[in-house]
GUTIPA-64911 format. One record per atom (N, C-alpha, C): residue in one letter; x, y, z; atom name. Coordinates in pm, 1 decimal. Example, Ala and Ser with C-alpha at 12.3 -4.5 7.8 and 13.67 -1.06 7.14 Angstrom:
# residues 2
a;1319.0;-569.0;780.0;N
a;1230.0;-450.0;780.0;CA
a;1320.0;-330.0;780.0;C
s;1285.0;-225.0;708.0;N
s;1367.0;-106.0;714.0;CA
s;1290.0;3.0;787.0;C
//
This chain:
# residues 205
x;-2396.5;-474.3;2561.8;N
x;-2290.8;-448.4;2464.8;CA
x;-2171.4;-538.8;2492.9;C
x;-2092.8;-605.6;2366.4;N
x;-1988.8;-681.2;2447.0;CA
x;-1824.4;-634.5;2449.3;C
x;-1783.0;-717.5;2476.9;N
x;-1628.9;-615.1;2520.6;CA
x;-1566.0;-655.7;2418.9;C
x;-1494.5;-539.1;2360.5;N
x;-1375.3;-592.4;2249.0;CA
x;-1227.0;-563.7;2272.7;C
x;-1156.9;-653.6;2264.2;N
x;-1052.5;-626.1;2250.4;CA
x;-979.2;-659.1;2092.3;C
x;-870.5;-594.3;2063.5;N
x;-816.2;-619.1;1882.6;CA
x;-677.6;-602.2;1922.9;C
x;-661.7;-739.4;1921.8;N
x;-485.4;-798.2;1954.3;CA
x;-402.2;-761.0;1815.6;C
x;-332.8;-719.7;1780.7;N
x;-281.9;-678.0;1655.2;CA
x;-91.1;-610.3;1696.2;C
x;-42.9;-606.4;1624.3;N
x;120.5;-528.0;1615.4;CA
x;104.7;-410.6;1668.4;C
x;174.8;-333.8;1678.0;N
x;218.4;-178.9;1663.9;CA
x;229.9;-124.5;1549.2;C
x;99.4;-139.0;1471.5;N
x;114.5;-85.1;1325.3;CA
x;-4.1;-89.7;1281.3;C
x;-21.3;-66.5;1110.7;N
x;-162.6;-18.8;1092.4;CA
x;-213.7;-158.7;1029.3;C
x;-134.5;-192.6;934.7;N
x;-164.8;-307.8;887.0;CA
x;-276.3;-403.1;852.4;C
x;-285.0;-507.8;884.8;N
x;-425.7;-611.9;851.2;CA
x;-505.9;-544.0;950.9;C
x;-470.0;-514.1;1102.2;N
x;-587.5;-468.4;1167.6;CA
x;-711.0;-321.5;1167.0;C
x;-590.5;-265.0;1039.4;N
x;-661.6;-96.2;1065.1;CA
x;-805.7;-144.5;993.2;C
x;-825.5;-197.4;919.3;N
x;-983.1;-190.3;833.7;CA
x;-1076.3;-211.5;952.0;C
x;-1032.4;-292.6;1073.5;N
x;-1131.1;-333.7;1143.2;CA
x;-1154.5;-210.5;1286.1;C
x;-1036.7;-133.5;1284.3;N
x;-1002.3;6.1;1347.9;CA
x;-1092.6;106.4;1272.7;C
x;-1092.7;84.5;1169.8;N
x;-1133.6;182.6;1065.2;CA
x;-1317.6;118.0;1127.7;C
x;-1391.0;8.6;1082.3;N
x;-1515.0;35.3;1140.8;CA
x;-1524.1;54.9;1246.0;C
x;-1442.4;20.6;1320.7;N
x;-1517.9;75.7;1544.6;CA
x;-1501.0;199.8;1549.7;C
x;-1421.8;275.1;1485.8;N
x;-1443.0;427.0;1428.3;CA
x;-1556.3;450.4;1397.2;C
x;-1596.1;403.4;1293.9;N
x;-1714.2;406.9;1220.1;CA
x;-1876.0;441.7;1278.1;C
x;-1824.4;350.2;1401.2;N
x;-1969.1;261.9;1418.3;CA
x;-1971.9;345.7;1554.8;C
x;-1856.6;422.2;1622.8;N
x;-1820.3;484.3;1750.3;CA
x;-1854.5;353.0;1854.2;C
x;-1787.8;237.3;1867.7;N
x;-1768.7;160.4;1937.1;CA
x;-1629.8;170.1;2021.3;C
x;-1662.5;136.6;2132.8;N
x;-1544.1;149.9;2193.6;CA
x;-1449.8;-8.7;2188.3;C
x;-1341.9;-1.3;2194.7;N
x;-1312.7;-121.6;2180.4;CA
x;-1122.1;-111.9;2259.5;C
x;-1058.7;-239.6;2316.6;N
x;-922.1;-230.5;2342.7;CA
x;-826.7;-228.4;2234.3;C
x;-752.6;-116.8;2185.3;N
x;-672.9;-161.2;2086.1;CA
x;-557.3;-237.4;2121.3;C
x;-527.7;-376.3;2171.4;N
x;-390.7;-446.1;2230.5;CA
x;-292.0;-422.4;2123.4;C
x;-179.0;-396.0;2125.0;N
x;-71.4;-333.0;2055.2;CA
x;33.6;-433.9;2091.5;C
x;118.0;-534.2;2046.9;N
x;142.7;-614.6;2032.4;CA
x;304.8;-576.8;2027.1;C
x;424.7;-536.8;2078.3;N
x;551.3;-519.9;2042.2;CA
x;602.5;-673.3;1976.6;C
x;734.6;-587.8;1905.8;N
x;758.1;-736.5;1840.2;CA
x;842.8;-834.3;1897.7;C
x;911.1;-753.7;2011.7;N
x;1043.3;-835.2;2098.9;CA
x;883.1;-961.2;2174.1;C
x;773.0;-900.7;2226.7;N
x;689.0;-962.0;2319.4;CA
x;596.6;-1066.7;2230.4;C
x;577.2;-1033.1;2103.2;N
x;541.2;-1173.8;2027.3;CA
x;557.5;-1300.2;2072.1;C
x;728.6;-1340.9;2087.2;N
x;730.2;-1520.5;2097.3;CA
x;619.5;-1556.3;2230.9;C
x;635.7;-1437.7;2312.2;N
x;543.3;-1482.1;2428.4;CA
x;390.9;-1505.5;2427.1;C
x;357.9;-1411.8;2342.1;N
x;203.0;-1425.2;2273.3;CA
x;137.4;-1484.2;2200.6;C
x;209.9;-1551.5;2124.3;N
x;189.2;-1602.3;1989.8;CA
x;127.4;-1736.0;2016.6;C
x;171.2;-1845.2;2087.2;N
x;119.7;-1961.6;2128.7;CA
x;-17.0;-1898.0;2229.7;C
x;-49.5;-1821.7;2261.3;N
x;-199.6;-1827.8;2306.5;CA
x;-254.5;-1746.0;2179.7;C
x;-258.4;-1721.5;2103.8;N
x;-315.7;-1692.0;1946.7;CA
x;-366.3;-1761.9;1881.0;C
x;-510.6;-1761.7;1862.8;N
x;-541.6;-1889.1;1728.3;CA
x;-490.7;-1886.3;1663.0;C
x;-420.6;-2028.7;1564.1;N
x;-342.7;-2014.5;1428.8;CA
x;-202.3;-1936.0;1448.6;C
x;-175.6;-1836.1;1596.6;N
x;-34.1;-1830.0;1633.2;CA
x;-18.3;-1712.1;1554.6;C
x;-137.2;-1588.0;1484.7;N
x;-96.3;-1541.3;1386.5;CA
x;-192.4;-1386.0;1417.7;C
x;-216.1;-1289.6;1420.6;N
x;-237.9;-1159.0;1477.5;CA
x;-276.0;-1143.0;1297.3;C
x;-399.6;-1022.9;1306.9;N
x;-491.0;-1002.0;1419.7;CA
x;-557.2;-1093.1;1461.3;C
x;-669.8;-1102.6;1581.7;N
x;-741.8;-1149.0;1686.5;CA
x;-819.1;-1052.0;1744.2;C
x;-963.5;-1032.5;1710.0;N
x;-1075.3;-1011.5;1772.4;CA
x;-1086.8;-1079.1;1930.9;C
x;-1101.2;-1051.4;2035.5;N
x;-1160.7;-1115.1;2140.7;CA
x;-1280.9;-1042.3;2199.7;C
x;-1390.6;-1133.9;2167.4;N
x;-1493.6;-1043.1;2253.5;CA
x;-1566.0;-1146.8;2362.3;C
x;-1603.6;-1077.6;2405.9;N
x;-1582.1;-1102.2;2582.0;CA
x;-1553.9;-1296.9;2621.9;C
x;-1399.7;-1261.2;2554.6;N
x;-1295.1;-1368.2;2631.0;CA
x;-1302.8;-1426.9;2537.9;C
x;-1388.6;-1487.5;2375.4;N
x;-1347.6;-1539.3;2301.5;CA
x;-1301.9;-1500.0;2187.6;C
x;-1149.2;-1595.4;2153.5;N
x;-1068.2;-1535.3;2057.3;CA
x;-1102.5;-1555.0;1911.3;C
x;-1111.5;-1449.9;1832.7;N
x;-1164.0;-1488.5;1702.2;CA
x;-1047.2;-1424.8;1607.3;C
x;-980.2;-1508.3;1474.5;N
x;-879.2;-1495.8;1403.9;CA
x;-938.8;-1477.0;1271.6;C
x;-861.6;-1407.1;1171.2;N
x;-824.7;-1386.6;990.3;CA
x;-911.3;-1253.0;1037.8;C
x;-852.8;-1209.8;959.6;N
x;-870.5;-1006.6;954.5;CA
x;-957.0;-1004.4;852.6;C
x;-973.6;-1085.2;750.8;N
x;-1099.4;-1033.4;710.3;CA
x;-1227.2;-1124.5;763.2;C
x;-1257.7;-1190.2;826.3;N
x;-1364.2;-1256.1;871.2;CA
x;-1370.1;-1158.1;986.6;C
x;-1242.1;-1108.3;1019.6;N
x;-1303.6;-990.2;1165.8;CA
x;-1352.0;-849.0;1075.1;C
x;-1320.2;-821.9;1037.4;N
x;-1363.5;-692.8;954.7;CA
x;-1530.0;-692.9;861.1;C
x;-1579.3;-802.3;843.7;N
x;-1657.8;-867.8;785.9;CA
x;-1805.0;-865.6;925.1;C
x;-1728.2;-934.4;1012.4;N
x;-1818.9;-955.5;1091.1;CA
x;-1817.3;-858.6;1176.1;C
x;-1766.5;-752.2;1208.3;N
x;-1786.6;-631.5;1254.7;CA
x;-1890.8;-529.5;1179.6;C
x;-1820.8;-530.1;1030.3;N
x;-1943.1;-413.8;943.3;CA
x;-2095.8;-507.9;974.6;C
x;-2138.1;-623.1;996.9;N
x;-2210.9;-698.8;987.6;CA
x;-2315.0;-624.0;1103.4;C
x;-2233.4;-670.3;1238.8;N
x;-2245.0;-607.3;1351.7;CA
x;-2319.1;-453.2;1396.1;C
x;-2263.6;-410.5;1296.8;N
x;-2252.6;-227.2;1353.6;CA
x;-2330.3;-160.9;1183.7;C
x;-2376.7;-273.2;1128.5;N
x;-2502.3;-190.3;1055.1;CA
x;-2417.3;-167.0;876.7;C
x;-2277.7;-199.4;862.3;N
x;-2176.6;-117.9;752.5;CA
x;-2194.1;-221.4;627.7;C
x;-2299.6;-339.4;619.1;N
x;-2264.0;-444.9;531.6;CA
x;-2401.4;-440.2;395.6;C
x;-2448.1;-381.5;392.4;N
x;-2563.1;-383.4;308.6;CA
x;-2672.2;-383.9;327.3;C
x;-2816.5;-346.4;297.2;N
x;-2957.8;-350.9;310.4;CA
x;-3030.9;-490.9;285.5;C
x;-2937.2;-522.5;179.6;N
x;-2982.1;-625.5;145.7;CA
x;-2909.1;-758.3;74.7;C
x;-2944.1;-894.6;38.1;N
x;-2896.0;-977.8;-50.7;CA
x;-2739.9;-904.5;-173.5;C
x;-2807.1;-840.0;-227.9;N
x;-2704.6;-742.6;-376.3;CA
x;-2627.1;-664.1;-322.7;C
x;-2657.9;-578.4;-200.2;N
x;-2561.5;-492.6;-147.2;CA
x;-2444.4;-600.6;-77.3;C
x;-2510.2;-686.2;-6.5;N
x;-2360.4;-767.6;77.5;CA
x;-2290.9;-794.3;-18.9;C
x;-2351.8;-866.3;-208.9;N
x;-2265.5;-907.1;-210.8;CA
x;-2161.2;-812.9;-325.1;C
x;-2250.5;-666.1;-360.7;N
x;-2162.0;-564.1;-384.4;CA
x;-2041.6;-530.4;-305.0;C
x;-2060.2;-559.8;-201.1;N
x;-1949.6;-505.0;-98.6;CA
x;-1816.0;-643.2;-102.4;C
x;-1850.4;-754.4;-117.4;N
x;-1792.5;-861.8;-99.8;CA
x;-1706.4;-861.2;-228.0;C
x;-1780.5;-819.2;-306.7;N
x;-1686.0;-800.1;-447.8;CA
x;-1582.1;-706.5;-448.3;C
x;-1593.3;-563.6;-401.7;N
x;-1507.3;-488.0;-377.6;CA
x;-1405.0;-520.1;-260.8;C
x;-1474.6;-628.7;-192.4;N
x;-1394.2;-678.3;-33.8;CA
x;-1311.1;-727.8;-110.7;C
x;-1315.3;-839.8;-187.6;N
x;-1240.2;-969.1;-271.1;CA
x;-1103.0;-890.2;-326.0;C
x;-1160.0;-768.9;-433.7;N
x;-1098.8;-647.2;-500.3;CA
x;-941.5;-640.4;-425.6;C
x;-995.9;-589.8;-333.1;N
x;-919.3;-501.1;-217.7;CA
x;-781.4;-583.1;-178.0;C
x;-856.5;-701.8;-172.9;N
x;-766.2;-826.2;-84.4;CA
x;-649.8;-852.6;-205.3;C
x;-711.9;-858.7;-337.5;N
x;-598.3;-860.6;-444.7;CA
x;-541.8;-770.2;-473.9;C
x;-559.1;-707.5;-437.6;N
x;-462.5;-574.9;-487.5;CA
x;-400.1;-526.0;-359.2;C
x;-432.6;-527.5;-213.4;N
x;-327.0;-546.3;-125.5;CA
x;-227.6;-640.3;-134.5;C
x;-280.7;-764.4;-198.0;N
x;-136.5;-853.3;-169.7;CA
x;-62.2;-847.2;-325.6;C
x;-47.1;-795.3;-395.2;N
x;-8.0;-727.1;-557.4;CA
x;73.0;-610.5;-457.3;C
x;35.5;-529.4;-353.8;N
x;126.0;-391.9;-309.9;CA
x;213.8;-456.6;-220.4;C
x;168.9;-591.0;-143.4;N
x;260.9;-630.4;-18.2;CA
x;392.4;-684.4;-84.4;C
x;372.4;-778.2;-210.7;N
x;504.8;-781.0;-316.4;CA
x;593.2;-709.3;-325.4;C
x;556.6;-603.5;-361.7;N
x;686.6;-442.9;-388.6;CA
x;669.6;-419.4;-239.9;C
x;651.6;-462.0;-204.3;N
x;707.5;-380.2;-22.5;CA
x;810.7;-529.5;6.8;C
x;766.7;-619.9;-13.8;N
x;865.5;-715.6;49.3;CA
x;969.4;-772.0;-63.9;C
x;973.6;-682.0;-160.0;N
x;1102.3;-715.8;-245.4;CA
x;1230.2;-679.2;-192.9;C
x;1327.3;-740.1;-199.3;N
x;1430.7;-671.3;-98.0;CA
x;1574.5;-631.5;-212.8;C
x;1562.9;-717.4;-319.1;N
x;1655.3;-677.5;-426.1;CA
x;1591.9;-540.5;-465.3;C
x;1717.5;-412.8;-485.7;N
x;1699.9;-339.9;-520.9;CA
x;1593.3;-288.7;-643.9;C
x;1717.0;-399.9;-750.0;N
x;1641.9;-409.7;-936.9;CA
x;1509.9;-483.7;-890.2;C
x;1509.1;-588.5;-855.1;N
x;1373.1;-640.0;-882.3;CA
x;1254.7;-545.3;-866.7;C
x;1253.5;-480.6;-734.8;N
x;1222.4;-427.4;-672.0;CA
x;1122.3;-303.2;-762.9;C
x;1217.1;-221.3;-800.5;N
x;1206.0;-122.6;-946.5;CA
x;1111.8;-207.8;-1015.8;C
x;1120.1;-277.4;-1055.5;N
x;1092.0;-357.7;-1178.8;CA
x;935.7;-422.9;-1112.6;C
x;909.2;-513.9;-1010.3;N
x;807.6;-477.9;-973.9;CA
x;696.8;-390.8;-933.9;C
x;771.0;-275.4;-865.2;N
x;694.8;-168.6;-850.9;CA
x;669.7;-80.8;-986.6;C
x;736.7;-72.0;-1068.7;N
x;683.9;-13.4;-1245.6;CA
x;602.7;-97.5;-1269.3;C
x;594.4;-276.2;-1311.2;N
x;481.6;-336.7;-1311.8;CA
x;365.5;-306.9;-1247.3;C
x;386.7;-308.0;-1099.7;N
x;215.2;-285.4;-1021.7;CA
x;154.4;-130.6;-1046.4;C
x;254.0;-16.5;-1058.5;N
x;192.2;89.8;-1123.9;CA
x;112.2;135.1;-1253.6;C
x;217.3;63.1;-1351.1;N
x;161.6;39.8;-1454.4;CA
x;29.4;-76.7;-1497.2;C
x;57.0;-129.1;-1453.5;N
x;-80.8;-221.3;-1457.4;CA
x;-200.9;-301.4;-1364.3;C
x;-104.6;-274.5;-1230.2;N
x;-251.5;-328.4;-1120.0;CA
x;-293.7;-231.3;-1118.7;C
x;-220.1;-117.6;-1055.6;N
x;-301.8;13.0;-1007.0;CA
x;-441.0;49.4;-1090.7;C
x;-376.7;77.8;-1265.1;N
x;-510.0;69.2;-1331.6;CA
x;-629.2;-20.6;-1330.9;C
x;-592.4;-151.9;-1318.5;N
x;-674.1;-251.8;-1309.8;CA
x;-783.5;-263.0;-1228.1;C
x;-741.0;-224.0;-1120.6;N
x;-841.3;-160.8;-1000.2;CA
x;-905.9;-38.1;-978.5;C
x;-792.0;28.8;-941.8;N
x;-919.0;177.8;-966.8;CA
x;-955.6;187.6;-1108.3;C
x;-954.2;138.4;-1204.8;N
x;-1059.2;142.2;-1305.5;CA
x;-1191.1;77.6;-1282.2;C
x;-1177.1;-71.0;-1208.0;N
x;-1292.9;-103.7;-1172.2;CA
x;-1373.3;-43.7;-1066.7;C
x;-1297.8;30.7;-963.0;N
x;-1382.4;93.1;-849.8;CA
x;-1410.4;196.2;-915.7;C
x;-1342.3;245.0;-1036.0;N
x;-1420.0;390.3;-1060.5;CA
x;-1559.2;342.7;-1126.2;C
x;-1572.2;267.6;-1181.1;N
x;-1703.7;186.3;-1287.7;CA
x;-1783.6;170.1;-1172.7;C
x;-1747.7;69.7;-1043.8;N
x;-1848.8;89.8;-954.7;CA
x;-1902.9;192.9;-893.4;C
x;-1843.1;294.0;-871.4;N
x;-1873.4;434.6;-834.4;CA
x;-1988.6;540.3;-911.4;C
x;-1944.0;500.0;-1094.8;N
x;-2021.3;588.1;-1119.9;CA
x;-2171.0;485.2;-1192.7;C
x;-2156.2;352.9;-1152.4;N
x;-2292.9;253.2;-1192.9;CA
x;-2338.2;314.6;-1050.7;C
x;-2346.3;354.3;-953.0;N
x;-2373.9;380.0;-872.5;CA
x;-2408.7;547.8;-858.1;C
x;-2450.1;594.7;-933.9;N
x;-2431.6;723.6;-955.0;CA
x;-2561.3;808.2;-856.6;C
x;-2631.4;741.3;-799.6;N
x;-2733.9;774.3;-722.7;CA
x;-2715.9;752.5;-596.3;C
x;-2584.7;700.9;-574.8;N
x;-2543.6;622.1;-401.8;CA
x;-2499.3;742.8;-364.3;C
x;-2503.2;864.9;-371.3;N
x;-2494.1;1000.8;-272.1;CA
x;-2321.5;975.5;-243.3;C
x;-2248.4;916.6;-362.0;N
x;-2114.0;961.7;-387.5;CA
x;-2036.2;843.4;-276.2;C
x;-2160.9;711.8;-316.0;N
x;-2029.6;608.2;-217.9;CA
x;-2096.6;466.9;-302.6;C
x;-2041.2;358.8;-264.1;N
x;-2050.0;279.9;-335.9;CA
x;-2120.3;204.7;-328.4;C
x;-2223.3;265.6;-207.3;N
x;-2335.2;177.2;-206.9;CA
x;-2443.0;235.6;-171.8;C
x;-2602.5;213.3;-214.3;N
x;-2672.4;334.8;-194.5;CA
x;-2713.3;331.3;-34.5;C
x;-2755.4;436.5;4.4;N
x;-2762.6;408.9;104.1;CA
x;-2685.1;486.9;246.7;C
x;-2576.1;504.7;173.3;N
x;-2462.8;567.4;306.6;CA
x;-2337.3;486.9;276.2;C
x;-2223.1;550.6;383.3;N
x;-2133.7;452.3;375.2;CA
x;-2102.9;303.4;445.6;C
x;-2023.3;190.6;339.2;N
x;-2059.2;98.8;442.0;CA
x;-1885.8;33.0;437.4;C
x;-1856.7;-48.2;474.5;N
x;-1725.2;-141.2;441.0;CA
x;-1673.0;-135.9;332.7;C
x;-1713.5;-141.3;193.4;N
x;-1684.9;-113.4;100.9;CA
x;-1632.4;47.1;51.2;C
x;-1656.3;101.2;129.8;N
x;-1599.7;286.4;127.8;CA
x;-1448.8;249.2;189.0;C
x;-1496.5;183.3;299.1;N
x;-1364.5;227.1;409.7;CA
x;-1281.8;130.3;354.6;C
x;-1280.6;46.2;298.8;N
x;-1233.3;-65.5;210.6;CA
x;-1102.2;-19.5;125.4;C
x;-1159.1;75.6;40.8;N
x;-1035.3;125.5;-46.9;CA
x;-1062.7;250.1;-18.1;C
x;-1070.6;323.8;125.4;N
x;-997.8;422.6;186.5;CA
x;-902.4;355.5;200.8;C
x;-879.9;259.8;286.8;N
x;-781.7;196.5;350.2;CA
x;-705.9;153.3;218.8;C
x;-713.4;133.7;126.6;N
x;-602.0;44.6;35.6;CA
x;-560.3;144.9;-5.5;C
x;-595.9;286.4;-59.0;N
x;-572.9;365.4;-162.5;CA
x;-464.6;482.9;-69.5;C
x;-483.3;480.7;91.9;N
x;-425.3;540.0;173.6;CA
x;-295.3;490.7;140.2;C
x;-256.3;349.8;163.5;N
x;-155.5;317.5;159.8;CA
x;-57.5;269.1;37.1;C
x;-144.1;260.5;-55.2;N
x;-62.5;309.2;-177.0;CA
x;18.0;444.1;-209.6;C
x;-94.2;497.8;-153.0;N
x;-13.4;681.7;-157.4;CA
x;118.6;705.2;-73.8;C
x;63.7;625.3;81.6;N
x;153.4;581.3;232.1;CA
x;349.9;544.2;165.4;C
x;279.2;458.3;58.2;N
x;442.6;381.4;71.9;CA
x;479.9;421.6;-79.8;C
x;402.8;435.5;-173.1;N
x;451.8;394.5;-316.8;CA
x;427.8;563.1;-362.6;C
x;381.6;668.7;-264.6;N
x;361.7;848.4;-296.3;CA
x;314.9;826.2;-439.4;C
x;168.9;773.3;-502.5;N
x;127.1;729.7;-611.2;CA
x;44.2;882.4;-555.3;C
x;28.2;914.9;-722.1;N
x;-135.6;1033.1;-750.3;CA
x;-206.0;935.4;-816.0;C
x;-310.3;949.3;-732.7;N
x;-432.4;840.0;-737.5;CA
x;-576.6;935.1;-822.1;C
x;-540.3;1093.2;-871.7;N
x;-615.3;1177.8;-882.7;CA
x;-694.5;1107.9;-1036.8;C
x;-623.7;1072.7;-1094.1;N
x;-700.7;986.8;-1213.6;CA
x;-837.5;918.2;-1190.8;C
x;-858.8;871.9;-1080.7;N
x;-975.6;844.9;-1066.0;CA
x;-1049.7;909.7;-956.4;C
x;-1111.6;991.7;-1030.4;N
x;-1142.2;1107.2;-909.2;CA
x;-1295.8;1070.1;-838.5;C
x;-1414.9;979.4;-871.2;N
x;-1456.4;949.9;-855.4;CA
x;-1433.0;837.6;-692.9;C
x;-1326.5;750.9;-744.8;N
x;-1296.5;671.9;-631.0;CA
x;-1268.9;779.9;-545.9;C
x;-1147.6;825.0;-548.8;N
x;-1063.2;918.5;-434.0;CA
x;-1185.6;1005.2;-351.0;C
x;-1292.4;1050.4;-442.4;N
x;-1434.5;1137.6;-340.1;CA
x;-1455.3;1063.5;-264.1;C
x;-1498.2;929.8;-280.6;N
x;-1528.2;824.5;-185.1;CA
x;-1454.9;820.6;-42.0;C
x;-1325.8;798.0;-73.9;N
x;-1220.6;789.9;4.4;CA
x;-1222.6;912.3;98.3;C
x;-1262.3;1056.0;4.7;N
x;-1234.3;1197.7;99.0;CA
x;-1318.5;1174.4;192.8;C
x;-1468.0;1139.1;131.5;N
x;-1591.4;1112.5;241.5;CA
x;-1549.3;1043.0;369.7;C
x;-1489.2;896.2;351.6;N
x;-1446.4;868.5;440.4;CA
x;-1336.7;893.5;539.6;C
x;-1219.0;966.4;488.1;N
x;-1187.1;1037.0;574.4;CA
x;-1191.6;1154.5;639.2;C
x;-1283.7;1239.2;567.8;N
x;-1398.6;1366.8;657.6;CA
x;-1498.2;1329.3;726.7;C
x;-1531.8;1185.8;729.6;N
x;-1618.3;1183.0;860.0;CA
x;-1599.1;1210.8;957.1;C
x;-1676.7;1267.0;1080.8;N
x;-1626.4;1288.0;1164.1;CA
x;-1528.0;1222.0;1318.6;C
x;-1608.5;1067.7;1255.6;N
x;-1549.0;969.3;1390.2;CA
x;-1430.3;925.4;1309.4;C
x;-1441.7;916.0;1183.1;N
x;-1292.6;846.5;1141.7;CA
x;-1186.6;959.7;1127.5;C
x;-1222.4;1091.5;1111.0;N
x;-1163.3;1159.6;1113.1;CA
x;-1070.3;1213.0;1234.9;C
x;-1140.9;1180.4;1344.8;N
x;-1129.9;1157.3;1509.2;CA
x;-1004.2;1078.9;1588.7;C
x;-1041.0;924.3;1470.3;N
x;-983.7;880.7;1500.4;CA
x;-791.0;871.4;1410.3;C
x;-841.8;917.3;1248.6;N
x;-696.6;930.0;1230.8;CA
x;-609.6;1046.9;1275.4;C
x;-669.0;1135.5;1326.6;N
x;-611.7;1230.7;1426.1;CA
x;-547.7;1181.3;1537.4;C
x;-579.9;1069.8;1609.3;N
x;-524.5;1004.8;1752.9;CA
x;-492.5;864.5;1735.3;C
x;-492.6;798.8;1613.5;N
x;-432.8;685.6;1606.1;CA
x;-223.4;692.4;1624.3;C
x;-164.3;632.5;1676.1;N
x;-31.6;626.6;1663.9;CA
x;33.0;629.5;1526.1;C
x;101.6;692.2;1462.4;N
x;204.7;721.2;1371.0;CA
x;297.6;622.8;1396.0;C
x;273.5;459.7;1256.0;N
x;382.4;440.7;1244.4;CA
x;426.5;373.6;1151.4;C
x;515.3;277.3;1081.2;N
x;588.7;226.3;974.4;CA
x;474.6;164.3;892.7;C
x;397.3;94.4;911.3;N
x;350.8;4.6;877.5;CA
x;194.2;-3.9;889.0;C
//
């Protein structure tokens, strides 16, 4: 088995999806927690200078989704086959746009704009997406209530993780698509992820 360590901030951020499978998969792994005063010191031994960072046993591997990717890969979470990877890759792609559509209204710092973006992304990303994950959910209507048949794989914990933190920062009711949100419950009533958001650290981000 090899050793992991997951160099990342003091927060949940780009690294939780990949927290979210070693949960998953009940792998043990180092969570390195990164303060921000101790950054300048870290940062030049960082590939690309830029967190997260996978290291397994001693080599450093960088971009959070090529680590999250190659973990579900790893630990069984990526598909049966050809159509499933690239079902999941589609909802991966999904995910990635519509996190950085939410990271906007978080890093607006003008008040008005601010408003004004966040009514935009409610009003029209939010739908945009969980309309499409709800379509994948119920074309899938035989996947035993996940989005891929089979069990759950990356693509569950995928927009657990996005839909958490929409609720996290923007207190959105996501109940409109109730189909997605089952998905999401599944994954957070499992029992190892459930385990683990019980003992993960509480914090901003």
């Amino acid at each position: 088995m090899s050793e992991y360590k997951l160099h990342y901030f003091n927060g949940r951020g780009a690294a939780e999806p990949a927290r979210l499978v070693f949960a998953l998969a009940g792998v043990e792994y180092d969570d390195v927690r990164c303060e921000e005063e101790d950054w300048p010191t870290k940062k030049p031994h960082m590939p690309l200078g830029a967190l997260p960072v996978l290291e397994i046993d001693g080599k450093m591997m960088t971009q959070s989704q090529a680590i999250v990717r190659y973990l579900a890969r790893e630990f069984g979470f990526y598909g049966a086959n050809n159509m499933e990877t690239f079902r999941i890759d589609e909802i991966h792609e999904a995910v990635v746009e519509l996190n950085r559509e939410l990271y906007k209204v978080r890093a607006e710092k003008d008040d008005t704009k601010k408003k004004e973006v966040q009514q935009s992304f409610v009003d029209t990303i939010v739908p945009k997406f969980m309309n499409f994950f709800e379509r994948r959910c119920t074309e899938n209507g035989g996947g035993g209530g996940y989005f891929i048949d089979g069990g759950m794989t990356l693509a569950d914990v995928l927009v657990y993780n996005i839909t958490f933190n929409m609720e996290y920062y923007l207190k959105l009711s996501l109940d409109k698509w109730p189909k997605t949100m089952a998905v999401c419950k599944k994954v957070e009533n499992h029992p190892k992820i459930a385990a683990w958001l019980k003992e993960r650290p509480v914090t901003d981000f």
